[in-house]
N, C-alpha and C positions, 0 to 999 in steps of 0.2 A: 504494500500500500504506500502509495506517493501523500505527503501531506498536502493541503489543498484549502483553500482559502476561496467561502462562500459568499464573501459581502466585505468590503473597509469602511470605514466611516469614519472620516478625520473631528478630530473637537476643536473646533473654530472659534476665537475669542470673540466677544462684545463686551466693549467699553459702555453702552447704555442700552443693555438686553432687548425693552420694548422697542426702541428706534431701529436697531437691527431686525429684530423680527419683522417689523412692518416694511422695511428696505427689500426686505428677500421677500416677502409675499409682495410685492410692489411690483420684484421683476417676476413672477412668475411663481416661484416654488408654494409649492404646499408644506406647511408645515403640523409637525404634529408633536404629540408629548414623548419625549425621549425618557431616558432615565434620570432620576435626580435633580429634574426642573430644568433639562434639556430641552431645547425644540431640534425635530430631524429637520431638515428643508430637502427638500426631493422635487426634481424635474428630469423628465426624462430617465436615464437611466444614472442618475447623480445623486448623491444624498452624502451629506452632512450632516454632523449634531454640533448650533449652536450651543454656547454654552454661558453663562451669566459670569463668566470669570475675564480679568483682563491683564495683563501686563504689557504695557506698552513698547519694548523692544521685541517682545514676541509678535506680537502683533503687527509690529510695523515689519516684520518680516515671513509672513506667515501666507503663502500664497497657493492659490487653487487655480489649475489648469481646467478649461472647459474647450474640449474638443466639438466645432459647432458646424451645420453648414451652412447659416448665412451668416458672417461678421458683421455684414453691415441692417441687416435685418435687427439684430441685439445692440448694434449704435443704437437705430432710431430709437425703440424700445427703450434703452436704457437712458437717454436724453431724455425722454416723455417724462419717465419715470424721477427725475434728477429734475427736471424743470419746474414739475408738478408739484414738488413735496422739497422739508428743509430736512435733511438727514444729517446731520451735524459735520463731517468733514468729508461727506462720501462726493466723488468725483471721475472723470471717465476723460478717457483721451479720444481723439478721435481715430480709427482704423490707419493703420499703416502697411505699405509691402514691405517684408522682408523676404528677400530671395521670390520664390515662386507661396509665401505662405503669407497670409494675410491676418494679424492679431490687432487686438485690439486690450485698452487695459482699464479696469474699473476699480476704484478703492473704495472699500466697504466702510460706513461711519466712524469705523475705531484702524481704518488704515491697512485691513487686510485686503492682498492685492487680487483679484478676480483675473485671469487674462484665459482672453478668447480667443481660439486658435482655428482659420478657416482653410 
């Protein structure tokens, strides 16, 4: 028997729990009650467990890859979504080419870095 690995789930900081929650259901994810007064956030085949804990060098370093297929379809989206509402430091670049791959990069309210890879 080979060992085998059914599901990861990274624990993702928030600097202000509720504003993050509403950030990620904003772009999209469902969220639900994790363990411990976690929320999962789940889109697509992606899931996460926020978590109400923070430390600010972790955080500012703390980054999730979302492999997508339109980058610039989650610009618009995520503009709408940044324009519409004050998420306390959350911010978004606008899509760039590198090489033949097309990314784009979103900071979540407490600075964890989102990048969308098309």
């Amino acid at each position: 028997m080979n060992p085998s690995i059914k599901q990861l789930v990274v624990y993702t900081p928030a600097e202000n729990f509720e504003v993050s929650k509403a950030f990620y259901a904003a772009l999209g994810f469902t969220l639900s009650e994790g363990w411990g007064g976690t929320m999962d956030c789940t889109l697509g085949g992606a899931t996460f467990r926020l978590q109400n804990y923070y430390v600010k060098d972790w955080a500012e370093n703390f980054m999730m890859k979302f492999d997508v297929e339109d980058v610039d379809a989650w610009y618009s989206h995520a503009k709408q979504v940044l324009d519409a509402n004050n998420y306390d430091n959350a911010r978004m670049d606008k899509p760039e080419m590198i090489g033949d791959t097309k990314i784009m990069h979103i900071w979540d309210p407490c600075g964890v870095l989102l990048i969308f890879i098309q």
